[in-house]
N, C-alpha and C positions, 0 to 999 in steps of 0.2 A: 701712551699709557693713560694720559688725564682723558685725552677723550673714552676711554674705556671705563675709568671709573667712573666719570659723571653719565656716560650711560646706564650703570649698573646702579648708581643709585637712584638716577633719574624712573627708573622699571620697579626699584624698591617703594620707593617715595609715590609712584603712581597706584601700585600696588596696595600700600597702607591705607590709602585712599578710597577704593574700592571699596578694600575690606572693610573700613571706618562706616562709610555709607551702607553695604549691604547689612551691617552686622548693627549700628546704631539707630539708624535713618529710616532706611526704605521696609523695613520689616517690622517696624510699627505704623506707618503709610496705608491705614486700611482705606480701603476703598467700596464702596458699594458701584457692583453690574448691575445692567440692566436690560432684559433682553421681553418684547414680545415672541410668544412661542406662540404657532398656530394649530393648537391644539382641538379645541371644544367646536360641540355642534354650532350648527347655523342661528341666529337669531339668539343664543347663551351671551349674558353678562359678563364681562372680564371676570378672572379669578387670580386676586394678586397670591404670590408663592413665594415664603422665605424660603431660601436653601442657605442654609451655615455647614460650615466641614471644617476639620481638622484644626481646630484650637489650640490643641496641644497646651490644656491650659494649666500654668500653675499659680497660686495662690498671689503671689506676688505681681504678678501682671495686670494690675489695678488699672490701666491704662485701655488696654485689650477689652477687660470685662466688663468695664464702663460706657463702651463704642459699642458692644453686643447689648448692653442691659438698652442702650436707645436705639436700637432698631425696631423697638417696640412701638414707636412714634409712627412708622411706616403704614400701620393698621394691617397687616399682611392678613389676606383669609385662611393661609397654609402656613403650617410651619413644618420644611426638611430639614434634617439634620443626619448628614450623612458619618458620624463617628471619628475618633480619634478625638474625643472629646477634650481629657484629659494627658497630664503627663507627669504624676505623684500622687503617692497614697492620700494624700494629704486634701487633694484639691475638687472634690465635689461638692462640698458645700460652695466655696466660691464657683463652682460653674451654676449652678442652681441658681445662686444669686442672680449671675449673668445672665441666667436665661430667664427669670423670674416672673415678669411683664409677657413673655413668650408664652411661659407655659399655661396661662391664663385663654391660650387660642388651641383651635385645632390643631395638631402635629404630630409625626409620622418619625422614626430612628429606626436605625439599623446602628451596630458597632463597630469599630477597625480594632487593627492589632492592639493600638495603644491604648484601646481602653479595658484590656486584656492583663496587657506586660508594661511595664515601664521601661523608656528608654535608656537603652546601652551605649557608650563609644561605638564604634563602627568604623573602620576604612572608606572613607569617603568612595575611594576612585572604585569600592566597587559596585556603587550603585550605575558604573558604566560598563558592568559586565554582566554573565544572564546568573553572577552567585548574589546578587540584591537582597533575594528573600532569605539567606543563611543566619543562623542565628537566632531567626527573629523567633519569640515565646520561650526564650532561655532565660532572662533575666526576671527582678522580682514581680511577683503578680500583684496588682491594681484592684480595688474595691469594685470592680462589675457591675457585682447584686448590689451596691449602695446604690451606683449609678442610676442602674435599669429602674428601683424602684423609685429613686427622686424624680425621672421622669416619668415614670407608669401611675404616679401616684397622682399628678398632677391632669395625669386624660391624654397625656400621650400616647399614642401605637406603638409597643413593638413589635418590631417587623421582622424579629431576628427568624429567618427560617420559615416565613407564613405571612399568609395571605389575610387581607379583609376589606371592607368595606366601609365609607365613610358616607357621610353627606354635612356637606358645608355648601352653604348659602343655596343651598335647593337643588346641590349635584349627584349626584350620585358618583362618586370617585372610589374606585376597585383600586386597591394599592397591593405591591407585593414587595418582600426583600427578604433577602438573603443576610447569613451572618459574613466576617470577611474574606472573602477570595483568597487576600494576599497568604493567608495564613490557612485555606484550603480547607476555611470550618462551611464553607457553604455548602447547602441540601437543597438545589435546585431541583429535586424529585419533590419536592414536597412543594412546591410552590408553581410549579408549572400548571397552565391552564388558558386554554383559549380564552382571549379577551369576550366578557360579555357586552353584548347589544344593548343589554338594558342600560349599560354603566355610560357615564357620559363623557369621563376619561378614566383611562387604567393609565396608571402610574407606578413605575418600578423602580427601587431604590438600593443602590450599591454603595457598598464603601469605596472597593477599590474597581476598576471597569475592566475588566479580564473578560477576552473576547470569547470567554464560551457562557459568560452571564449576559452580557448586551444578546449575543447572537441568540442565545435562550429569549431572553424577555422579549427581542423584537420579534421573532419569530412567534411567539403567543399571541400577538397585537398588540403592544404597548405604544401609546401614542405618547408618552413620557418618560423618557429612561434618565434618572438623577444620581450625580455619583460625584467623589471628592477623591481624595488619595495622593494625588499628583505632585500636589501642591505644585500646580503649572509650571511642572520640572523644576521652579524653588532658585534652583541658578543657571539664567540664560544670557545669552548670549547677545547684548544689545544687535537690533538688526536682523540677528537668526531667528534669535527664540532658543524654546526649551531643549536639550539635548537628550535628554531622559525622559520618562512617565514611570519609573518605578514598577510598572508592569507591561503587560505585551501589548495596550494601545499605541496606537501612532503617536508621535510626536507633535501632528498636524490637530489632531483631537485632545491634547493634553489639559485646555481649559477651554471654555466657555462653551458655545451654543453650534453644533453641527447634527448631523444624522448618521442613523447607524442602522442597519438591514443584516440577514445571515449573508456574511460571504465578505462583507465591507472590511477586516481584517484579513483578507489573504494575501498571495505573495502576487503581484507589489500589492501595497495598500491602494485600496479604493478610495477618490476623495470624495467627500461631501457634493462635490459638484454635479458628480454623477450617481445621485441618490434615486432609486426609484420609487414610482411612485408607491405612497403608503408607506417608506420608510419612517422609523421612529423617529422624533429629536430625542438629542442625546446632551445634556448640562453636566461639562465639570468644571468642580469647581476647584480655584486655584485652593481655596483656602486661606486659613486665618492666623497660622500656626506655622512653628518649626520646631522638630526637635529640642528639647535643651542641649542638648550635644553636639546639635548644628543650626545655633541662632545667627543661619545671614539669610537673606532673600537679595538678589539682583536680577534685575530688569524685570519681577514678576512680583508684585505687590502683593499683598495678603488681601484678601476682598471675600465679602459676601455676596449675595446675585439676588436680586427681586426679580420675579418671572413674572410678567403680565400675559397670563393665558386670554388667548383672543379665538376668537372662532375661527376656523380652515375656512381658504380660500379668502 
């Protein structure tokens, strides 16, 4: 019998543990990625690229928005920001802040759910079943239009649902994005269109990476497809990885730098390894945020990504 209880607490006591570290520790633990993408023509100059996602920010998280306010140091030539920005009525002027020194450069948005709704309680275990998206835009609605215009005001893109065109450092970059999948506001009708020649990347940007927006965008010619949502499954599995993506990407694609083509989501999934040629790269990003209603992160750090676009080949 004592060997039973000192098991049972010894699983307790381990437990506490975990949860101590995902929930205090590792989910302030941001991290900056770093990935060369080979994107851009022959003989083109690097183009450094911030990608930020899912902050899920509230006003208190003085710590968070202070780690975003100095990525500013980076000198990045792009700035993505793939949504779910916030997560309380309350907290746009503090992301503004945070983003402040940012919005000062080129940069591109698209929205997720949560800069929509504010977050609800939820049954955890069912984001391991395919009712995930239930619920979600039932709870109180978030300032959007405060949002959209603190950054549109600043020379931000949005992207919400359309297409346009940029030039940064003597590129010409065709950009597109959609509003959120997850929440099935996207109008991929309005945004389809053969990659042009003239552009020197086309660039597509998602909130959440639902394989009929990848398979849309790559199938246009996008030699950049950028997306956040995942939060690189948020709690995985030391050793495995993520168990989840929150939507019907693979598991294997749920954060960082792979490729994606039409068909790369069918049954089984196709891996990156066997990408054809002309396939897209495809960037998600874990993210910077959780829920307030499920602050832990394990084995998947919160992180931004600086992309150093390099010429193909």
């Amino acid at each position: 019998m004592r060997a039973v209880t000192k098991t049972v607490l010894g699983l307790g006591l381990a437990g506490t543990g975990v949860l101590g570290w995902a929930s205090l520790v590792e989910r302030n633990a941001f991290v900056l990625r770093r990935y060369d993408v080979p994107v851009l023509p022959a003989g083109t100059e690097p183009l450094r690229v911030l990608h930020l996602s899912d902050l899920h920010l509230l006003p208190r998280q003085r710590a968070k928005a202070a780690w975003v306010h100095s990525l500013a140091s980076l000198d990045p030539d792009l700035v993505v920001t793939t949504g779910d920005n916030i997560a309380a009525p309350d907290a746009v002027p503090a992301l503004l802040d945070a983003y402040d020194l940012l919005l000062g450069l080129p940069g591109v948005f698209v929205l997720g759910s949560n800069d929509y709704f504010a977050p609800k309680v939820k049954n955890p275990l069912r984001y391991l079943t395919t009712n995930h998206a239930k619920g979600v835009g039932t709870s109180e609605r978030l300032p959007t239009a405060d949002l959209v215009r603190g950054l549109g005001s600043r020379g931000w893109v949005d992207l919400t649902n359309r297409r346009d065109s940029l030039t940064v450092r003597g590129l010409r970059i065709d950009v597109a994005g959609v509003d959120d999948p997850h929440l099935g506001y996207d109008r991929l009708d309005r945004v389809r269109a053969s990659a042009s020649p003239e552009a020197d990347l086309t660039l597509a940007v998602t909130h959440a990476p639902y394989q009929r927006v990848l398979d849309a965008y790559a199938a246009d010619g996008a030699d950049l497809i950028v997306a956040g949502h995942t939060h690189g499954g948020q709690v995985c599995v030391p050793g495995y990885g993520a168990l989840v993506t929150n939507c019907d990407l693979d598991t294997g694609r749920v954060k960082g730098l792979s490729r994606w083509w039409p068909g790369a989501g069918g049954t089984p999934w196709t891996p990156t390894t066997r990408a054809p040629e002309g396939a897209a790269w495809l960037e998600v990003s874990a993210g910077l945020g959780t829920s307030p209603t499920a602050p832990v992160r394990l084995a998947c750090r919160p992180e931004a990504t600086l992309m150093t676009l390099v010429p193909r080949g």
